[in-house]
N, C-alpha and C positions, 0 to 999 in steps of 0.2 A: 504494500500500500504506500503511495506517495500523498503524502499531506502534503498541501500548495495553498491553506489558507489558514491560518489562526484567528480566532474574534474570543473577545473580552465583554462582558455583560454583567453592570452593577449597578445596584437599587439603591439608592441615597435617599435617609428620611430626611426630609426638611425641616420635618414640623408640621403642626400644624393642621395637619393631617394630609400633608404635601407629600409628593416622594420625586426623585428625578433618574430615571432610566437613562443610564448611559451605555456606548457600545462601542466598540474599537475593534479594528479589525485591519488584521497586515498580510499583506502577502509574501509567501516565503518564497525564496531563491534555493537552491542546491544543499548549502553549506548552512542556512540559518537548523536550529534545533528550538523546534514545535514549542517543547517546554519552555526555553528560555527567552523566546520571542512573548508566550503568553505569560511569562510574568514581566514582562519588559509591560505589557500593556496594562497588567495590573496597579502597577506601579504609576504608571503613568495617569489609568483614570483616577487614584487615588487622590496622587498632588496634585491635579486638576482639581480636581473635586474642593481641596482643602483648601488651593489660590481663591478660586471662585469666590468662595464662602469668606473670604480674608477681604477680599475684593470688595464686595456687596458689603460688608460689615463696615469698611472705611467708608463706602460712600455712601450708606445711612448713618453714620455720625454724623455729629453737626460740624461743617467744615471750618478751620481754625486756620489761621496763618502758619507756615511752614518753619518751624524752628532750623534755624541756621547750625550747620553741624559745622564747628574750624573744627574740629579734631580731626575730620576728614583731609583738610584742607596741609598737605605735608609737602615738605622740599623732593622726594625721592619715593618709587613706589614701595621701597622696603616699610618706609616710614607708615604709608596710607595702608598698606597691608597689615602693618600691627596695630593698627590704629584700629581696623576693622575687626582683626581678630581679638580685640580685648572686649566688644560690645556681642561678642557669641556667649555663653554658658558655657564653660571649662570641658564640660564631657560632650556636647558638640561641638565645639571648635577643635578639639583633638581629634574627629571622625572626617574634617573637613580639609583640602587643600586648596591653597589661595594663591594664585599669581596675577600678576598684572598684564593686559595686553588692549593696545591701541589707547592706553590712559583710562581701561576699565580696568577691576577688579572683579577678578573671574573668580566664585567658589564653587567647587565643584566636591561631590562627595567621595571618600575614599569605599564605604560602605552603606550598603542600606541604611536610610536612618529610620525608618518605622514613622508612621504617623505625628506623635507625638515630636519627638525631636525635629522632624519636616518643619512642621507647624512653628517650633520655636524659633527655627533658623529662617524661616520666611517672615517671622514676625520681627526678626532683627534686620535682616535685608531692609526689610519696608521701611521699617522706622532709620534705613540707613539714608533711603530712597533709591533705593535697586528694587529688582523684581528678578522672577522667574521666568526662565528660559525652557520651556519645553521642546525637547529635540531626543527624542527615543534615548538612547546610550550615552549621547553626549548633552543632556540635558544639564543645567546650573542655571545657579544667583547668578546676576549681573549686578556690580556698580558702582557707578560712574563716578569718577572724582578730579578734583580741577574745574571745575565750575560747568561742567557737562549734567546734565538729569536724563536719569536712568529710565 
């Protein structure tokens, strides 16, 4: 039997008495493996799922002026890379690696981080003024510093 297509399907409660059906579905080449393509999409509907919900949540807040971050604001991207990695939580900033490219700061994860730690690494991103970057494998935070917005 050759498998040629994987699809991902999951039921998100809203509330409310909401729910939202989501679906994902990849088509596989020679060399991909069925398994790790369907949790690649698992993965993927999940932090979707959690940006969304981060997303909507900021923009029914009541909108406030943008606190100015200098801490961001460094001579060298060594400097803007520690900068950012002291405003992660100790045990996911250690899950996490960070380099600089094009005067962004790229984090990307070293392993799965589970829901929970997602959520708090994106809730640091945001308040850094970065966001998420969904790209299957090469999915990551973006952000921006030097007077660029993310």
């Amino acid at each position: 039997m050759n498998i040629t297509k994987v699809a991902y399907t999951r039921k998100f409660n809203l509330g409310n008495y909401e729910s939202l059906d989501l679906s994902i579905e990849a088509v596989l080449n020679e060399k991909d493996n069925p398994l790790e393509v369907w949790s690649i999409l698992s993965d993927n509907a999940e932090m979707w799922f959690i940006s969304e919900k981060t997303r909507k949540t900021k923009q029914d807040a009541k909108p406030q002026s943008a606190p100015q971050q200098p801490a961001l604001q460094a001579k060298s991207a060594s400097q803007a890379i520690e900068n950012i990695r002291k405003k992660f939580p100790e045990d996911i900033e250690n899950r996490l690696d960070f380099e600089e490219k094009n005067g962004d700061i790229i984090v990307k994860s070293k392993q799965f981080l589970g829901s929970e730690a997602f959520r708090e690494a994106l809730d640091a991103v945001t308040a850094l003024g970065g966001k998420y970057v969904s790209a299957g494998r090469d999915s990551h935070f973006i952000i921006s510093v030097g007077g660029n917005k993310a």
